[in-house]
TIPA-607688 format. One record per residue (C-alpha): z negated, y negated, x negated; residue in three letters. Coordinates in steps of 0.05 Angstrom, whole numbers, padded with zeros to 5 digits, always signed. Each point is the difference from the previous one (the first is absolute). Last residue first. Layout:
% TIPA-607688
ZYXALA;...
END
This chain:
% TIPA-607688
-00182+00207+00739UNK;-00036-00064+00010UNK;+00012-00018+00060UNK;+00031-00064+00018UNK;+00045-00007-00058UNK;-00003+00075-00014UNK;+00035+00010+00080UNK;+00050-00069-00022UNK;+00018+00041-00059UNK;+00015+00056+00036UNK;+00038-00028+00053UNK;+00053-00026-00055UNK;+00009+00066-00031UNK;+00020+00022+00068UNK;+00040-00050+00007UNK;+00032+00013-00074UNK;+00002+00077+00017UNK;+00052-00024+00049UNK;+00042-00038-00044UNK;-00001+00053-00043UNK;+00029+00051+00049UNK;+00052-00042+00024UNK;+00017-00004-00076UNK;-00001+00075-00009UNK;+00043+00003+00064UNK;+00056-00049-00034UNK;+00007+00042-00060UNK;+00046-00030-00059UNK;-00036-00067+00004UNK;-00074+00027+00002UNK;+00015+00044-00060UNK;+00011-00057-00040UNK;-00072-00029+00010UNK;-00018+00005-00071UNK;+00055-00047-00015UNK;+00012-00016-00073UNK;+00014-00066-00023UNK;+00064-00005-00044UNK;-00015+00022-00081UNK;+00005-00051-00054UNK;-00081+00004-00012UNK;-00008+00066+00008UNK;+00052+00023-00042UNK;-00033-00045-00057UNK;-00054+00051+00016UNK;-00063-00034+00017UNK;-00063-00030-00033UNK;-00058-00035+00049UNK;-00026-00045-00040UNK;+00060-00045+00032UNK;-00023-00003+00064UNK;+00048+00041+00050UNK;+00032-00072+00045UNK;+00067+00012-00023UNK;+00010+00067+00038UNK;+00058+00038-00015UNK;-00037+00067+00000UNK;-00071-00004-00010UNK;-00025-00011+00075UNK;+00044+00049+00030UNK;+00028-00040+00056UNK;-00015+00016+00080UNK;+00060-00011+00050UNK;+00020+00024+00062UNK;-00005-00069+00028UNK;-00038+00010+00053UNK;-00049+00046-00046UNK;-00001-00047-00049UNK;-00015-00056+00040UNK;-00070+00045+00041UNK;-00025+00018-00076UNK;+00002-00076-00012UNK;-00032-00013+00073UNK;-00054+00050-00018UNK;-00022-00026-00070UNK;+00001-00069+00025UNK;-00047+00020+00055UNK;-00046+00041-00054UNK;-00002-00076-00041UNK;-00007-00037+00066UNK;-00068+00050+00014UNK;-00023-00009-00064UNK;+00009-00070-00017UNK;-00068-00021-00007UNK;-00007+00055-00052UNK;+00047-00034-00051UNK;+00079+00030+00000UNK;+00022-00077+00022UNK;-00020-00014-00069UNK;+00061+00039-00033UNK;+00045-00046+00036UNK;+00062+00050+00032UNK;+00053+00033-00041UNK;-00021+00039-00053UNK;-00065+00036+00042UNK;+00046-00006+00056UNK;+00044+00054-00040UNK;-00057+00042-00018UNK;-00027+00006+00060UNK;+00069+00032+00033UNK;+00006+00050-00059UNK;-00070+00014+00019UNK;+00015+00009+00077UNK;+00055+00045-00026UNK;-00037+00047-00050UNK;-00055+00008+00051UNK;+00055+00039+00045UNK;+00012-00020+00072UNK;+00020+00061+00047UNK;-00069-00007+00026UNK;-00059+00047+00006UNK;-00037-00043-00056UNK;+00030-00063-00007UNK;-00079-00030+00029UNK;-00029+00008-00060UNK;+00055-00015-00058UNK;-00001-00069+00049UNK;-00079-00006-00017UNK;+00020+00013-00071UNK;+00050-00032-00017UNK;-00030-00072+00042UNK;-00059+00010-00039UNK;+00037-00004-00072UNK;+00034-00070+00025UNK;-00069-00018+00018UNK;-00007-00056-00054UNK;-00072-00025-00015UNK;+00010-00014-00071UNK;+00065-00040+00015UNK;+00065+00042-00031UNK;+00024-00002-00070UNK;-00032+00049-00037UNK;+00003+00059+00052UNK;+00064-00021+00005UNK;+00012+00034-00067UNK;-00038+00059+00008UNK;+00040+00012+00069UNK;+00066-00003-00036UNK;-00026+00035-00047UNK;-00011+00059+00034UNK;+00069-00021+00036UNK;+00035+00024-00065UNK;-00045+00054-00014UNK;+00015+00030+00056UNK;+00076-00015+00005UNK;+00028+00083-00008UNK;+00062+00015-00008UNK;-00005+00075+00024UNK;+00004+00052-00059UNK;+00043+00066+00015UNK;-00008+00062-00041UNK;-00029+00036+00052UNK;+00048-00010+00052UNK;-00029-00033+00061UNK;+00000+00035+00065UNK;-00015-00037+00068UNK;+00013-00061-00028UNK;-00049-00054+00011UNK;-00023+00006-00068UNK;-00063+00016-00047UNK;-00013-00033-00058UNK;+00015+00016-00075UNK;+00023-00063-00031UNK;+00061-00030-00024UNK;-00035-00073-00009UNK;+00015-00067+00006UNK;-00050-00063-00033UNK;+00052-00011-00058UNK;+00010+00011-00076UNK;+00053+00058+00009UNK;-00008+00035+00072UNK;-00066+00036-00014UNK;-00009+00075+00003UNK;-00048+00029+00057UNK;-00069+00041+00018UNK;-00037-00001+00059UNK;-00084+00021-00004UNK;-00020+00003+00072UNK;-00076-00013-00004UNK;-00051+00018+00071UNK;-00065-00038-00014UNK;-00065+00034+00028UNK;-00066-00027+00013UNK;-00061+00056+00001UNK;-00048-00047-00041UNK;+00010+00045-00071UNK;+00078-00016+00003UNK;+00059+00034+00031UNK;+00067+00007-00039UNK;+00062+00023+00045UNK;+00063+00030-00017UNK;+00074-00022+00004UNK;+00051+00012-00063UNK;+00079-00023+00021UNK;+00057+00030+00028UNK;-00032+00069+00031UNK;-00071-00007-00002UNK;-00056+00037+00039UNK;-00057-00025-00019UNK;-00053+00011-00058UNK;-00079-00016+00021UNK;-00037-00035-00052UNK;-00078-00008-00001UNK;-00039-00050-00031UNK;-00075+00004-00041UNK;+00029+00038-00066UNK;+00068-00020+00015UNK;+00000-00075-00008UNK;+00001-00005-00072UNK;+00062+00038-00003UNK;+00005+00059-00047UNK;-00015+00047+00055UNK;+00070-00026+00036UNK;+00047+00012-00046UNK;+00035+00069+00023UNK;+00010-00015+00069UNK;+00016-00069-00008UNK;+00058+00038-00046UNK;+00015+00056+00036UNK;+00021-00051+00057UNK;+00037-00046-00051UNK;+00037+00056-00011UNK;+00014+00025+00063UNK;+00019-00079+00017UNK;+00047+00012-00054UNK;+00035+00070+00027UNK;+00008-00043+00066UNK;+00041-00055-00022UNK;+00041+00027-00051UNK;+00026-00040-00061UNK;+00089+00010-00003UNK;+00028+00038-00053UNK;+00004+00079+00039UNK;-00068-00006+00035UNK;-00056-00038-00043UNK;-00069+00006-00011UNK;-00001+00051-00055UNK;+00064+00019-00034UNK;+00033-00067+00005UNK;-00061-00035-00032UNK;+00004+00035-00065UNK;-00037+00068-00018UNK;-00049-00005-00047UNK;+00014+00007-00071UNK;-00004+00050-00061UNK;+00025+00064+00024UNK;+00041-00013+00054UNK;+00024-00062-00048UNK;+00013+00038-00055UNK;+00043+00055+00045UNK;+00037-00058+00040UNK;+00027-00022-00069UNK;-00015-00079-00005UNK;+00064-00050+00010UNK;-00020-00020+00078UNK;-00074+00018+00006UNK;-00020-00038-00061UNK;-00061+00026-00035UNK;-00058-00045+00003UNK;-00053-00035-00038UNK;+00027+00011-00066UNK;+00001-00083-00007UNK;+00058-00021-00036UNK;+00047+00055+00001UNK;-00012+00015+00076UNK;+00008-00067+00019UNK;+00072-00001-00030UNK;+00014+00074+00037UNK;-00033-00026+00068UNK;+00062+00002+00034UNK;+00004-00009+00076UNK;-00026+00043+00051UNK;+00027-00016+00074UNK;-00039-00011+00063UNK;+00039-00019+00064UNK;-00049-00031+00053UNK;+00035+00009+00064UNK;-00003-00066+00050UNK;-00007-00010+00076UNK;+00016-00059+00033UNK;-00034-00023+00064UNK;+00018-00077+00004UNK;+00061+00025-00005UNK;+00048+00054+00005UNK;+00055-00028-00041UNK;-00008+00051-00055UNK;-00032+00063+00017UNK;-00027+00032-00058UNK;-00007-00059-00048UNK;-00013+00029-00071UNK;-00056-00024-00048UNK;+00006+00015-00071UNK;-00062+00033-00036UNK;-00008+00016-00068UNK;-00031+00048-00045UNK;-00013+00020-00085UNK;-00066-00032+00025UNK;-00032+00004+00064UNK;+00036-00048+00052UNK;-00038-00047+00038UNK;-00042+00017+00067UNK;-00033-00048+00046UNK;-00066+00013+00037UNK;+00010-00021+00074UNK;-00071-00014+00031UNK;-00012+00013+00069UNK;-00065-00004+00044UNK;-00003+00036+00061UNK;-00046-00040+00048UNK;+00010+00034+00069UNK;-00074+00010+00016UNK;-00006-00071-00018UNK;+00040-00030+00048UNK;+00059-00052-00009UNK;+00009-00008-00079UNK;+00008-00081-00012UNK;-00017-00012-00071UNK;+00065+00015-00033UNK;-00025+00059-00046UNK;-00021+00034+00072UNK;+00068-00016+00022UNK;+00041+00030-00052UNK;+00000-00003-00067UNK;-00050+00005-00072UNK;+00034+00010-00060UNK;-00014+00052-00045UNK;-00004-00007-00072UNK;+00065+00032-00039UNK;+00010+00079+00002UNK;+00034+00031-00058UNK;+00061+00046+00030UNK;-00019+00071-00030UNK;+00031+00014-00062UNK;-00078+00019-00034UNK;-00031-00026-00063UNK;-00035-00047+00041UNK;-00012+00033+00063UNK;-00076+00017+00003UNK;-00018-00068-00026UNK;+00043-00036+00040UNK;-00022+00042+00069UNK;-00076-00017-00013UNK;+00020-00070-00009UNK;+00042-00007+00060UNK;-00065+00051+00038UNK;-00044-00055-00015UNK;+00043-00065+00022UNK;+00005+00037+00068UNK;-00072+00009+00004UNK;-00008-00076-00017UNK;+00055-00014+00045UNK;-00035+00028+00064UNK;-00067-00035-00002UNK;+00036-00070-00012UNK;+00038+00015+00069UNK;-00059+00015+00024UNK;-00044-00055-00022UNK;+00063-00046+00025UNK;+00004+00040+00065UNK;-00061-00019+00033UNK;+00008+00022+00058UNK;-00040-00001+00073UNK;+00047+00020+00054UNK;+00030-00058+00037UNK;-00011-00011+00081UNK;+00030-00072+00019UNK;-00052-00046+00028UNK;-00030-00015-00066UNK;+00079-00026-00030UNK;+00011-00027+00077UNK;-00064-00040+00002UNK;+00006-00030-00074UNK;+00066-00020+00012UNK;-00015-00036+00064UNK;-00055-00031-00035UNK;+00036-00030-00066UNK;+00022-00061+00025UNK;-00065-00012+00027UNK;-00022+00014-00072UNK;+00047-00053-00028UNK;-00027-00057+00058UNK;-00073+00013-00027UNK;+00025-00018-00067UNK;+00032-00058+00014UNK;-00072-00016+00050UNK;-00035+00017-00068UNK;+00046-00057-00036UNK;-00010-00055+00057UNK;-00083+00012+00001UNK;+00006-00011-00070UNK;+00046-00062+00007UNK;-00058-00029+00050UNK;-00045+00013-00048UNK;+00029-00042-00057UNK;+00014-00052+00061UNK;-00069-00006+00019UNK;-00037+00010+00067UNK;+00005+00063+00021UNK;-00015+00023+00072UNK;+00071-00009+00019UNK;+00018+00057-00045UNK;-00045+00046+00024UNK;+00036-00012+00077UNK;+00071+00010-00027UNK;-00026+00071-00038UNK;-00037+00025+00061UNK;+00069-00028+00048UNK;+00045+00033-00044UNK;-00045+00066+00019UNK;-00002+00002+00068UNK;+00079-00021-00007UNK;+00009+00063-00042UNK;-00042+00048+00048UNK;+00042-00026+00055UNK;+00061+00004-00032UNK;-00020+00078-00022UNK;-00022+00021+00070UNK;+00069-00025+00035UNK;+00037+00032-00057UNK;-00034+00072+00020UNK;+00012-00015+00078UNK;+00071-00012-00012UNK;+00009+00051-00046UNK;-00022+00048+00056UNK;+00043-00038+00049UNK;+00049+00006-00042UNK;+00004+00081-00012UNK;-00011+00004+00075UNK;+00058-00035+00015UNK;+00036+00041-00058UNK;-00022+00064+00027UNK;+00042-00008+00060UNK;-00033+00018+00071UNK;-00025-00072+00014UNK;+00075-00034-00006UNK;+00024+00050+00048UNK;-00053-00025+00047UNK;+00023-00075-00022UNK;+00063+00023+00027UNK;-00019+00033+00057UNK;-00032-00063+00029UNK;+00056-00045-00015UNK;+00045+00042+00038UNK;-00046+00005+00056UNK;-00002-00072+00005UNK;+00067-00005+00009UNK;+00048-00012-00058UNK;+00036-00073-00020UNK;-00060-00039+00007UNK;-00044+00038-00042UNK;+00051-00003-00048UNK;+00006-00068-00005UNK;-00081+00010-00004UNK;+00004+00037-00062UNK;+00060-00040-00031UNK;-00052-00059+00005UNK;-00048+00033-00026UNK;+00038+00019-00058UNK;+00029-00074-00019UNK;-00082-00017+00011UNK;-00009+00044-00054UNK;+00051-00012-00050UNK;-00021-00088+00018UNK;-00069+00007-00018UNK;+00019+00047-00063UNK;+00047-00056-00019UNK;-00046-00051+00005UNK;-00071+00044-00033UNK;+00060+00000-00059UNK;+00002-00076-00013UNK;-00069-00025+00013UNK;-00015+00062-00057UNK;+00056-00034-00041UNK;-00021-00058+00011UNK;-00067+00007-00008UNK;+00022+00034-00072UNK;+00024-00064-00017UNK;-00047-00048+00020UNK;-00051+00044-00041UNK;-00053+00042+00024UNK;-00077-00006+00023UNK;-00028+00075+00011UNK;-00007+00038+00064UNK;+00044+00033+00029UNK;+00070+00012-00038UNK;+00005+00074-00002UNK;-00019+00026+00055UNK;+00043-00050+00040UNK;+00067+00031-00026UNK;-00021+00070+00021UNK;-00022-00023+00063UNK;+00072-00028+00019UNK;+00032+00063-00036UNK;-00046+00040+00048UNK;+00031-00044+00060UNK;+00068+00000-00021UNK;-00011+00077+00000UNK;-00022+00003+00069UNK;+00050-00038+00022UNK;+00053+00048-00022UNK;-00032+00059+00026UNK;-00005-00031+00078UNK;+00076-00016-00024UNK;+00018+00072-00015UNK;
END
C-alpha cells in the first residue's frame, strides 16, 4: 500500500508540473506553485522514509515479497502505465514551452513581445486540454449524431399528433397534446447506438363532457408511487344549450345518446372508472397503424409495428437502410408542473393495468435542456453519462442512479470544472460520489426536497415541502444487498481504469 502510495504522490507531482511549464507567471502564483512542489517534496520523502523504516524492520526477504506482491496488483501496473503516459505528456509540454520561450526571445519590441505572451496563454490552455483530448479519442464511442436524430424522430411524431387530431375530433377519446421528447437519447448522452430507443411521452387531457382526478395507489411508498387515473363525466347540459355540439352523458336518455353520440370515455379505454393502461397503448397501436400512408415519410420509409403492452413501440426505417426504434408513452400532468402519471413499465413483477407510475421524465428532460444553457461550450458532463452508461452494463448499477448522481454534482460543484480538460477528475468525482452514497446507504431523489432543482424546473408544491427521498433505502433494510453493492462498486471501479487504459 505504501509502494502505491508513492506512486500517486509522484503522478500528482507530474500532474502539477504539467501544468505550469513554461510561461512567465505572477509572484503570486510562484508561490503558490513554490508552495505545493514543498509539500509534495516533503509527502514523498515522508514515504520513503517509512519505506526504508520498513526495510529495516523486515528481512530482506520480506521486503522482496512485498514489492513482488506489489507487481501482481493491477493498480501497480495501472500506475506505471499512467506513469509512462504523464511522463510523455510533460516532456512534450516542456519541448514545447521551450519553442514558444525561444520565439519570444527572438523579438525585439514590446508590442511583439505581448503577442508572443498571448499565443504562449493560449498554448498553455491547449496543454491543459491534452490529457482530455487523449482520453475522449482513446476511449471507443460509436459514431452519433443524435441531435439530427432526435430532430428526425419528432417530426414523424409531430405528423401522426396531427393526423390523430383530425381523426379524433368529434370523438371522446383523450385529445393528445404535442409530444415531449425523454429519456436518454432526448438528453444527449445515449450509450450505443444499436441501443438508441427514443421516447417521447405524449400527454393526454380529458375529452369533453370528461375529467380526470388522479388517485395515489399506494400512499407512503415513495419515490415509486403509483397512481389510478379516475375519469368521471360531468354535466355538459349548459354547454349543450349553447352550442348543440354535444349531448350530455349525465342528464341525456341512454337511448338518444346510443343513437346520437359516441360512446363516452368510460366505455372505451377505461376498466370500471379508472383509464386503462394497456387497452390505450392498443389504441394508440391501431392508430400508428392506421395513419401511417398519410405521412409524408411513408412513400420512401418503412414501418415495422412492435410488440407493445404499456406503451406503442415500432420502428421507422428510412430510404439509406438506418433505422430508429420510437416508444410512444403516454401520461396526465400533475396540475401546472413538470410530473407526470405516465404509462411506463415497472420493476414490479405484475403491474395492474390501471396503474400509472410517477413518472420524472420530463422533469429531468429539462433538467438537462436547461444545463445545457448554462454549462461551458466544451462541457463533458454529457460524455461522462455515456461512457459510465457503457461500462454499467453487466452490473447491478442502473443508468438511472449514476444519472441521479450527475445531476447532483452538476448543482453542486463549479459548472466549469465540467470542461474537457477535466475529464478524467470529472468521471473520478462521479465515482467517489457514487462510492459516499453507497457507504452511507444513502442516494436522494433529485426532485424531492432538494433546494438546489432550478427554478424553470416546475414541481408539485408537495415536492417542494417533501423530506429527501432515499433511493438507496433498500440498502439499509438488507445488509447482503449492500455487501453486494459495495462489491459491484470495485468491480465498477476496475472497469473504468480497463476503458481508461484501453479503450473499451
Amino acid at each position: 500500500m505504501a509502494v502505491i502510495q508513492f506512486f500517486t504522490l509522484v503522478v500528482e507531482s507530474i500532474l502539477w508540473n504539467a501544468h505550469v511549464v513554461g510561461d512567465e507567471l505572477d509572484e503570486e502564483t510562484r508561490e503558490h506553485m513554490r508552495q505545493r512542489e514543498e509539500y509534495l517534496s516533503w509527502k514523498m520523502t515522508q514515504m520513503l522514509q517509512q519505506l526504508e523504516q520498513g526495510t529495516q524492520e523486515q528481512s530482506g526477504f520480506a521486503w522482496g515479497a512485498l514489492l513482488f506482491g506489489a507487481l501482481q496488483q493491477w493498480q501497480f501496473w495501472a500506475v506505471a502505465g499512467v506513469l509512462l503516459l504523464l511522463f510523455g505528456l510533460c516532456w512534450w509540454l516542456r519541448k514545447r514551452s521551450q519553442e514558444v520561450d525561444g520565439s519570444s526571445d527572438e523579438e525585439g519590441s514590446s508590442s511583439d513581445r505581448e503577442q508572443v505572451e498571448e499565443e504562449a496563454e493560449e498554448d498553455d490552455s491547449d496543454s491543459e486540454n491534452d490529457l482530455g483530448s487523449f482520453f475522449e479519442e482513446h476511449i471507443q464511442s460509436p459514431v452519433q449524431n443524435l441531435a439530427r436524430d432526435c430532430q428526425v424522430v419528432e417530426d414523424i411524431i409531430d405528423n401522426f399528433i396531427n393526423i390523430f387530431r383530425t381523426i379524433l375530433s368529434n370523438s371522446f377519446f383523450p385529445v393528445l397534446q404535442p409530444a415531449i421528447g425523454v429519456g436518454s437519447a432526448f438528453e444527449g448522452w445515449s450509450p450505443r447506438e444499436e441501443d438508441i430507443i427514443y421516447r417521447l411521452l405524449v400527454p393526454l387531457k380529458p375529452p369533453r363532457g370528461h375529467v380526470f382526478h388522479l388517485e395515489l395507489g399506494n400512499r407512503g411508498e415513495t419515490p415509486a408511487r403509483n397512481f389510478c387515473v379516475r375519469v368521471e363525466l360531468e354535466c355538459t347540459c349548459r354547454r349543450e344549450q349553447l352550442a348543440g355540439e354535444m349531448l350530455c352523458f349525465l342528464h341525456c336518455p341512454e337511448e338518444e345518446l346510443r343513437r346520437n353520440q359516441d360512446r363516452s370515455l368510460l366505455h372505451t379505454l377505461c376498466t370500471g372508472s379508472y383509464l386503462d393502461v394497456q387497452k390505450t397503448a392498443r389504441w394508440f397501436y391501431q392508430l400508428v397503424q392506421a395513419s401511417w400512408v398519410a405521412l409524408p415519410q411513408s412513400s420512401i420509409w418503412r414501418l415495422t409495428m412492435l410488440p407493445f403492452s404499456r406503451s406503442c413501440k415500432f420502428q421507422v426505417t428510412e430510404h439509406n437502410n438506418k433505422t430508429h426504434t420510437i416508444e410512444m408513452m403516454f401520461g396526465v400532468q400533475q396540475g401546472n408542473s413538470d410530473i407526470f402519471v405516465s404509462s411506463q413499465n415497472t420493476e414490479a413483477i405484475f403491474t395492474p393495468s390501471t396503474t400509472w407510475p410517477e413518472s420524472y421524465a420530463v422533469a429531468e428532460a429539462k433538467f438537462f435542456r436547461h444545463m445545457a444553457r448554462q454549462v461551458p461550450h466544451d462541457s463533458f458532463h454529457l460524455r461522462c453519462l455515456q461512457v459510465y452508461a457503457r461500462i454499467l452494463v453487466g452490473t447491478g448499477f442502473s443508468t438511472y442512479t449514476l444519472k441521479t448522481v450527475v445531476m447532483h454534482l452538476l448543482t453542486t460543484i463549479p459548472l466549469s470544472g465540467w470542461r474537457r480538460r477535466h475529464f478524467v477528475r470529472q468521471m473520478e468525482d462521479i465515482m467517489q460520489y457514487l462510492h459516499h452514497c453507497l457507504e452511507e446507504k444513502r442516494l436522494d431523489h433529485f426532485f424531492f426536497g432538494n433546494e438546489r432543482v432550478p427554478e424553470e424546473i416546475v414541481l408539485p408544491p408537495a415536492f417542494q415541502r417533501a423530506e429527501p427521498l432515499n433511493l438507496f433505502q433498500h440498502l439499509v433494510q438488507d445488509p447482503a444487498a449492500h455487501n453486494e453493492a459495495m462489491l459491484e462498486y470495485r468491480h465498477l471501479r476496475e472497469r473504468f481504469i480497463t476503458l481508461l487504459f484501453h479503450g473499451h
